[in-house]
C-alpha positions in Angstrom: 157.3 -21.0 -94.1 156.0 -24.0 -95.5 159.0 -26.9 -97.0 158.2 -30.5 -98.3 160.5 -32.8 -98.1 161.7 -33.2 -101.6 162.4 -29.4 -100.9 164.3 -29.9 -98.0 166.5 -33.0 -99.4 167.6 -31.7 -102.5 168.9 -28.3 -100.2 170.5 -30.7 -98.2 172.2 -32.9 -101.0 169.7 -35.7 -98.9 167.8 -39.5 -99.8 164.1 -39.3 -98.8 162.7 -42.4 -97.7 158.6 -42.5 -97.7 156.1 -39.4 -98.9 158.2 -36.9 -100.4 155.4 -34.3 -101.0 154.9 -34.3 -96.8 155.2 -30.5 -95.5 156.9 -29.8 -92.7 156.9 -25.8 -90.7 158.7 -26.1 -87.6 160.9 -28.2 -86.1 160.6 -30.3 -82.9 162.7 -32.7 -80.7 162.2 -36.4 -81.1 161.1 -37.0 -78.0 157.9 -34.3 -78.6 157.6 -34.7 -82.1 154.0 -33.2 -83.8 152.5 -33.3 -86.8 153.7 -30.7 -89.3 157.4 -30.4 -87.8 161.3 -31.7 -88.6 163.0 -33.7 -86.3 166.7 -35.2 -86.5 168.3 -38.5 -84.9 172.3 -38.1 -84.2 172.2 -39.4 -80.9 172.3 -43.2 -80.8 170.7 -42.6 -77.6 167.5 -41.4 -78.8 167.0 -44.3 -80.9 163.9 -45.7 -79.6 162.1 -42.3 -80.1 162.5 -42.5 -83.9 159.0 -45.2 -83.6 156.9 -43.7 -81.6 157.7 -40.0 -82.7 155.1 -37.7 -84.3 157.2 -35.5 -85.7 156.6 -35.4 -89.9 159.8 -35.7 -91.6 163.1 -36.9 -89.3 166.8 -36.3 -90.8 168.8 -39.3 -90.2 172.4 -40.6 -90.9 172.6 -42.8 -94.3 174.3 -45.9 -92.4 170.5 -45.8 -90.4 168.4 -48.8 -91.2 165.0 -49.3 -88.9 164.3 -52.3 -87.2 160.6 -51.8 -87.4 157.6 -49.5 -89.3 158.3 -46.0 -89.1 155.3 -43.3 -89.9 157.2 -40.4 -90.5 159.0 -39.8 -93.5 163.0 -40.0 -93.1 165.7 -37.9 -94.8 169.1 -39.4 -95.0 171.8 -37.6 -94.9 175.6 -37.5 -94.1 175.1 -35.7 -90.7 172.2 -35.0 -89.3 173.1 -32.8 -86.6 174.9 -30.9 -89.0 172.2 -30.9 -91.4 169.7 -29.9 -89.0 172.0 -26.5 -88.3 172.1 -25.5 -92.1 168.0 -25.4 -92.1 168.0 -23.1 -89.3 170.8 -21.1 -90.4 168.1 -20.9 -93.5 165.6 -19.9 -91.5 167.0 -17.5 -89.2 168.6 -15.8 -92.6 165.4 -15.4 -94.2 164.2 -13.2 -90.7 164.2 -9.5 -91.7 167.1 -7.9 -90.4 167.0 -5.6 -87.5 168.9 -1.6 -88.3 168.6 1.7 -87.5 169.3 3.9 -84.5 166.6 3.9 -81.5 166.2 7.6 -80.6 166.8 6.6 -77.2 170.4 5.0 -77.6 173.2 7.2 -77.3 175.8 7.5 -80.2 178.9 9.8 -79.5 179.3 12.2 -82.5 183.1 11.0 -82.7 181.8 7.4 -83.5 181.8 5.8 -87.2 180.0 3.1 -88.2 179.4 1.5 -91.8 176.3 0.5 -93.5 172.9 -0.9 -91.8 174.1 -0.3 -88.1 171.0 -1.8 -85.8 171.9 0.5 -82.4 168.7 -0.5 -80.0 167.2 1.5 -77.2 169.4 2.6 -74.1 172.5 1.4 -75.8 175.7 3.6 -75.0 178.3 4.0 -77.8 181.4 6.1 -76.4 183.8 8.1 -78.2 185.9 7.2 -81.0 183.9 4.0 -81.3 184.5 2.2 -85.1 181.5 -0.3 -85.7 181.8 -2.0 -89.6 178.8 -2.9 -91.6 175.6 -5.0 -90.8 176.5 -4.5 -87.2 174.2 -5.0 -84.5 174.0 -3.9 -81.4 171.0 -4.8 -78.9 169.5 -2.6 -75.8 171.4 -1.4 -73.0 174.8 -2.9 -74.5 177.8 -0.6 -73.1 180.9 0.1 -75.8 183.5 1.7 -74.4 186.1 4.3 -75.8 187.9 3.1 -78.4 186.3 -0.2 -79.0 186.4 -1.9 -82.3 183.6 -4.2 -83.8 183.9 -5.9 -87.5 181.3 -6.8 -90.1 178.0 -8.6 -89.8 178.9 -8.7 -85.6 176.2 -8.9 -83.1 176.1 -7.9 -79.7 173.6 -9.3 -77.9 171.4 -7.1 -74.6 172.8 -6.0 -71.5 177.0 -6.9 -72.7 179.8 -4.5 -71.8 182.9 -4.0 -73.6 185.4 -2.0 -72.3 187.4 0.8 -73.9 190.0 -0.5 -76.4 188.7 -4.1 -76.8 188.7 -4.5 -80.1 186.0 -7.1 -81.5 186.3 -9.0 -85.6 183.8 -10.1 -87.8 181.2 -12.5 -87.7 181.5 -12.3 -83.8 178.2 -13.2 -81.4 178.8 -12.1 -77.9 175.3 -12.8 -75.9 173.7 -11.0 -73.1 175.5 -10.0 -70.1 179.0 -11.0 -71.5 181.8 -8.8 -69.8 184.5 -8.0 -72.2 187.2 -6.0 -70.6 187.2 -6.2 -67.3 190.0 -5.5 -65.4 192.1 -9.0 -64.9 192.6 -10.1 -61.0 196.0 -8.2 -60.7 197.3 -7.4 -57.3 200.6 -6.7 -55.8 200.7 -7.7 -51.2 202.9 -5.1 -49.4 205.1 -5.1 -46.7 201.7 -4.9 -44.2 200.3 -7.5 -46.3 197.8 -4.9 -47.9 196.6 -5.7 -51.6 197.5 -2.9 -53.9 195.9 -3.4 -57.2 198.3 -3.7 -60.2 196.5 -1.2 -63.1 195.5 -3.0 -66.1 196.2 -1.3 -69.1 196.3 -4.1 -71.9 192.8 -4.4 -73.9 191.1 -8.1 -75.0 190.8 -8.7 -78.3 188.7 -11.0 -80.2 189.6 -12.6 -83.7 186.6 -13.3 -86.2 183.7 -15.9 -85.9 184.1 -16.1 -82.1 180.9 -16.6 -80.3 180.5 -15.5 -76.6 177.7 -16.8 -74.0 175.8 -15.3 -71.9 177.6 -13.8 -68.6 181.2 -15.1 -69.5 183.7 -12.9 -68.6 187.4 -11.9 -71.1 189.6 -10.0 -68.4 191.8 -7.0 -70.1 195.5 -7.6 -69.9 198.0 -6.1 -67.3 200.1 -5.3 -70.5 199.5 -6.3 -74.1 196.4 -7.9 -75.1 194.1 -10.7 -73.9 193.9 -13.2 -77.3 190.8 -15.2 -78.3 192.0 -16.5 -81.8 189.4 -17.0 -84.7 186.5 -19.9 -84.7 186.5 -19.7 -80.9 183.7 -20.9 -78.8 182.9 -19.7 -75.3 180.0 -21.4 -73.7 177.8 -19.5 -70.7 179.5 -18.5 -67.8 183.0 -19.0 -69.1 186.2 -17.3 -67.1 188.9 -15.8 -69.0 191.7 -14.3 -66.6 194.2 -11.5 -68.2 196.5 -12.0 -70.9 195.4 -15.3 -71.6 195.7 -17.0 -75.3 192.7 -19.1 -76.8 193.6 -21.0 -79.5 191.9 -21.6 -83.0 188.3 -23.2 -82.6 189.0 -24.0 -79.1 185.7 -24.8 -77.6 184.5 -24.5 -73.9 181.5 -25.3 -71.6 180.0 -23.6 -69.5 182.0 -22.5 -65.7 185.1 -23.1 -67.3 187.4 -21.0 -65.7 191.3 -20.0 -67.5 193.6 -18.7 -65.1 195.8 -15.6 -66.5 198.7 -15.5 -68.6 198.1 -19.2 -69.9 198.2 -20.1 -73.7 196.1 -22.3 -74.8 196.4 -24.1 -78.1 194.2 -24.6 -81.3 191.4 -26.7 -81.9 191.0 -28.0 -78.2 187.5 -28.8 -76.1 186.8 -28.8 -72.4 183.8 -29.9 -70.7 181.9 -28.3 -68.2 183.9 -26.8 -65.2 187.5 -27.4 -66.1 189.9 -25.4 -64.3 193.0 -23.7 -65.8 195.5 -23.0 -63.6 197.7 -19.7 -64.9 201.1 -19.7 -66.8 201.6 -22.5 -68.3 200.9 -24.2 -72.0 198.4 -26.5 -73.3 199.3 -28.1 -76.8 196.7 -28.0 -79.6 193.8 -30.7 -80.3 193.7 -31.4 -76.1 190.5 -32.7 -74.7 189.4 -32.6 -71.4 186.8 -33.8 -69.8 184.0 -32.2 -67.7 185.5 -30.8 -64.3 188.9 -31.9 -64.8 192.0 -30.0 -62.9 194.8 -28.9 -65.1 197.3 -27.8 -63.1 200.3 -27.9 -65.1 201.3 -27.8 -68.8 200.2 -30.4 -71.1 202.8 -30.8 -74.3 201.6 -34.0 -75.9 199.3 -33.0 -78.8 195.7 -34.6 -79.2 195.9 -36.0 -75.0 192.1 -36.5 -73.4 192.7 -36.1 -69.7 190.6 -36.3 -66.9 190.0 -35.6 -63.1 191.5 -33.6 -60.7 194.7 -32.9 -60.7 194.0 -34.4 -64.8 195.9 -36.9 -66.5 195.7 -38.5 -68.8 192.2 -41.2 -69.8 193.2 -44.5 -69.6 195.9 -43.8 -66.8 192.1 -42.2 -65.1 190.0 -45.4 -66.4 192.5 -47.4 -64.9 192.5 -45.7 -61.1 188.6 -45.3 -61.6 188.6 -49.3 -61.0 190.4 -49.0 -57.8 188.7 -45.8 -56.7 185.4 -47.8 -57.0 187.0 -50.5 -54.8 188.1 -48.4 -52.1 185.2 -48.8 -49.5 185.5 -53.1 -50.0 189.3 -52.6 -49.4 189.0 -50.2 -46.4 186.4 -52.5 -44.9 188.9 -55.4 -45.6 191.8 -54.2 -44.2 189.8 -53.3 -41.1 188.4 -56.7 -40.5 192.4 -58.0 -41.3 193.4 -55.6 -38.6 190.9 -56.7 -36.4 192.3 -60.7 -36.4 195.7 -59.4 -35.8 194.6 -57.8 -33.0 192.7 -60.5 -31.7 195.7 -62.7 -32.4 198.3 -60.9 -30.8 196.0 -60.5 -27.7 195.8 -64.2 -27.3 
């Protein structure tokens, strides 16, 4: 689909700045920019790109103001990275939407579903299986007895959810996601044998949570495993059993969240952080990539960082003295050194 930009300014309540009758049908990064595509500039970072790029129409902020000629035309907006997302929500909306049942997926008679189900081929729906409306489910995508999907969810190729997870609306969980699972539960004996601990608790996902690929949710020992609504799991995310994800808590990728730990609303965590299990961290907490929590955090809105974390400018601080350390090693050495030689005098 073809969109000028007049078109694509007034959707996005945005100023054009230059030829407002340019077309634009794709979308490219700035760096890579051609003719006859949308770009966007929200990184400060990527400044320079903005005068040399190819790219037809670029979405900028309203405070932007050039410091030389520009060729393409510019769209000013309140957020471009934002703005950017809402035209490809448009266009992935105006895809046609995937339904019916392959004839070689397998649907237990005891399943429901509601209207428009998209079931693909070598997909495996178990008994007593509810799916709402508008849901979609991709090939070779395992649901388990008893599992529960809302509206308008999609389930993406190659994920398993085990039986009695029970899945809301608006959900995305991508391929190979592992819903389920049983959580790390074992119980040494007297001959220091591991005797695994059943886990009969479920996972259960609130709406609008989204899922990457190949993270794993662990089932609960008892009760449920909670991932609250708005909830954002990157790729290759760890969950343990009968942990509690917050409200719009977001996490990168190889996060890992040991079990029974509660986690509070509204949080992020880079890349990598570690969890350790049982304890509490307070809402609107940041942490940075590869950070160490390894005990509770109470103070609302704290950015921590390292390993064991604490908190930033308490890090910032050491950092300056971690840098120093070879210089004051190699100091102390020679200081050592002239003692020696004095003493030997």
């Amino acid at each position: 689909m073809e969109f000028t930009a007049k078109i694509i300014a007034e959707f996005l309540k945005g100023e054009v700045v230059g030829d407002s009758g340019i077309v634009v049908s794709n979308v490219s990064k700035i760096e890579e920019g051609k003719p006859g595509t949308l770009t966007f500039l929200a990184n400060p970072k990527y400044t320079e790109y903005i005068y040399t790029t190819q790219a037809s129409i670029v979405l900028v902020g309203k405070d932007f103001h050039p410091i030389k000629d520009i060729s393409a035309t510019l769209i000013k907006v309140e957020n471009p990275y934002q703005a950017l997302a809402s035209l490809l929500q448009l266009q992935e909306s105006s895809k046609p939407e995937k339904s019916g049942i392959s004839s070689q997926a397998f649907l237990d008679a005891s399943a429901r579903y509601g209207e428009t189900l998209y079931l693909g081929a070598f997909a495996f729906v178990d008994k007593d299986v509810i799916l709402g409306s508008h849901v979609k489910i991709y090939p070779q995508v395992y649901l388990g007895e008893k599992v529960e999907i809302g509206d308008h969810t999609i389930v993406y190729p190659g994920a398993k959810i085990y039986e009695g997870c029970k899945i809301g609306e608006n959900c995305i969980i991508h391929a190979g996601a592992v819903i389920g699972s049983d959580g790390f539960g074992f119980a040494p004996d007297a001959a220091n044998d591991y005797k695994k601990v059943p886990q009969i608790g479920n996972v259960v996902l609130k709406d609008f949570v989204e899922v990457g690929a190949n993270t794993t949710i662990d089932r609960a020992t008892l009760g449920s495993t909670v991932i609250e609504k708005g909830v954002k799991l990157d790729n290759l995310v760890q969950i343990a059993h009968n942990v509690k994800v917050g409200e719009n808590t977001v996490m990168a990728a190889q996060s890992g969240v040991a079990g029974s730990t509660t986690i509070g609303r509204d949080c992020m965590f880079g890349g990598q952080v570690g969890i350790t299990g049982h304890v509490k961290i307070a809402d609107k907490v940041k942490a940075a990539a590869q950070s160490g929590i390894a005990s509770g955090i109470k103070q609302e809105e704290l950015i921590v960082m390292g390993a064991p974390a604490y908190s930033l400018p308490e890090y910032q601080r050491s950092y300056i003295y971690f840098r120093k350390l070879p210089s004051l090693v190699s100091r102390l050495e020679q200081m050592e050194k002239k003692l020696m030689d004095f003493e030997n005098k």
